[in-house]
C-alpha positions in Angstrom: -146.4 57.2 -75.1 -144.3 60.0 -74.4 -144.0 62.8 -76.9 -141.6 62.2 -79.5 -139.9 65.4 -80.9 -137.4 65.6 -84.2 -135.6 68.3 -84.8 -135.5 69.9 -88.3 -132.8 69.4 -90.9 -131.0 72.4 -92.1 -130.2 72.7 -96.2 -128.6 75.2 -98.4 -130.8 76.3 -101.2 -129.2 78.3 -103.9 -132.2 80.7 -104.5 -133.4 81.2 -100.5 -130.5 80.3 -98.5 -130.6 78.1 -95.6 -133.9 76.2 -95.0 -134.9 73.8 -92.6 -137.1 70.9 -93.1 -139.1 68.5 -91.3 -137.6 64.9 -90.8 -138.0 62.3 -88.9 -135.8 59.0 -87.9 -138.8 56.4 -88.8 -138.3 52.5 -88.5 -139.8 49.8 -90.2 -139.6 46.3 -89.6 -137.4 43.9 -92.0 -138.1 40.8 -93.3 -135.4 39.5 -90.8 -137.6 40.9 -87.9 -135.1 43.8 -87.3 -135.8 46.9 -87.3 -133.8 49.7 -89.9 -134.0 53.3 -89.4 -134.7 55.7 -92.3 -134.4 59.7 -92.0 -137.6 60.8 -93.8 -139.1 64.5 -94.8 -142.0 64.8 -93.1 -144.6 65.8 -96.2 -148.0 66.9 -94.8 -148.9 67.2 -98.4 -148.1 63.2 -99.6 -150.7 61.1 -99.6 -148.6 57.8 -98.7 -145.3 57.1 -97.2 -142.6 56.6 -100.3 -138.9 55.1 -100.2 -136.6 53.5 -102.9 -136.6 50.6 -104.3 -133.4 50.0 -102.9 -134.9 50.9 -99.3 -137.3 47.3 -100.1 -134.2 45.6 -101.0 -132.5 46.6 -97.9 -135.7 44.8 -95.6 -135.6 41.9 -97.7 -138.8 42.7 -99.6 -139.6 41.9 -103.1 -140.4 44.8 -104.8 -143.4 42.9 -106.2 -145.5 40.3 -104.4 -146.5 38.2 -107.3 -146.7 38.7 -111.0 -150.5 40.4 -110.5 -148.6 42.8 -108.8 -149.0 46.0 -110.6 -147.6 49.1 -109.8 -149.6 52.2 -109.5 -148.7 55.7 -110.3 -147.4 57.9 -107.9 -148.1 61.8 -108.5 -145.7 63.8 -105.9 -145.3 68.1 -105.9 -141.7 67.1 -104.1 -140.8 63.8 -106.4 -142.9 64.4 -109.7 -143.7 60.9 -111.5 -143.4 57.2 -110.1 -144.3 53.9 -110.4 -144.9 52.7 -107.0 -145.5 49.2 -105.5 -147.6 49.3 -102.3 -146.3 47.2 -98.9 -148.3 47.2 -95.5 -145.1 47.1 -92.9 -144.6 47.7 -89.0 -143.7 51.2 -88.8 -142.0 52.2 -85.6 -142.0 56.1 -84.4 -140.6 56.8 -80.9 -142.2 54.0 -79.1 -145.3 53.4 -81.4 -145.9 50.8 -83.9 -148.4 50.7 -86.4 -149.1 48.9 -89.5 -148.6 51.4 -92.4 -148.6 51.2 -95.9 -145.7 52.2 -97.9 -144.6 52.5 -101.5 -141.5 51.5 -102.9 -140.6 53.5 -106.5 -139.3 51.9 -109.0 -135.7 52.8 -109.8 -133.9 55.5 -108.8 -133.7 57.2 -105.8 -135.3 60.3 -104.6 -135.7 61.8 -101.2 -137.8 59.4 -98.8 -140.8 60.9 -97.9 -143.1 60.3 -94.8 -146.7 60.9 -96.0 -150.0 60.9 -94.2 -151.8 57.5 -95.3 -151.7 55.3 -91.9 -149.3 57.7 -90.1 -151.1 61.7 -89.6 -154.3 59.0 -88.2 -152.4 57.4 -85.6 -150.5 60.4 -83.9 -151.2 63.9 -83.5 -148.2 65.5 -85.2 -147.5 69.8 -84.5 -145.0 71.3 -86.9 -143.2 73.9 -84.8 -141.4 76.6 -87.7 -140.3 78.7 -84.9 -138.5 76.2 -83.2 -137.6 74.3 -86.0 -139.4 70.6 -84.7 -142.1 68.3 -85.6 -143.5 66.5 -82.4 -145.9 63.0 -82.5 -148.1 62.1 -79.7 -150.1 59.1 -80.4 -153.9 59.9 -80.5 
């Protein structure tokens, strides 16, 4: 697999200025079969991959499996508190796919996150602050 390189996303923060984060354009696979694009922040410091609820809606997902399905809590430094309700889903990065697991939060939406769980294990990622990139080379 080639390289695959994102460039960072420039913001406007009221106390610092401009600052530039680490996204990436991540796919996973829908219930369909299709695969839908996402922008994520790339968060070294998440421990699992988090979207919307909305996000499992758009892949045609239940947001539960079954009625035993329980949520668990989700403690973020980025999102704070959520309920969260764990899939395992075809991830796509570049030309990589691997079987992740993500959580879906219940009810609002929030800034989708791209944590390590199933992801930092399969690629060798390099954050680049003076070029403002993130690459992934699968390992």
């Amino acid at each position: 697999m080639p390289e695959v390189i994102f460039p960072w996303r420039k913001i406007q923060n009221s106390n610092v200025g401009n600052v530039a984060r680490p996204v990436a354009l991540i796919e996973l696979r829908a219930n369909t079969g299709e695969w839908k694009s996402f922008e994520m922040r790339i968060d070294s410091a998440a421990p699992i991959t988090l979207l919307n609820q909305s996000d499992c809606e758009e892949l045609g997902y239940p947001l539960k499996d079954s009625k035993e399905d329980k949520p668990i809590q989700i403690h973020s430094v980025v999102l704070g508190h959520w309920d969260a309700h764990i899939r395992k889903l075809d991830m796509r990065i570049g030309e990589e796919t691997i079987s992740a697991r993500v959580g879906f939060t219940v009810g609002g939406d929030h800034e989708r996150l791209l944590g390590r769980l199933d992801v930092f294990d399969n690629f060798r990622i390099t954050f680049s602050g003076k070029n403002l990139r993130t690459s992934f080379l699968r390992e």
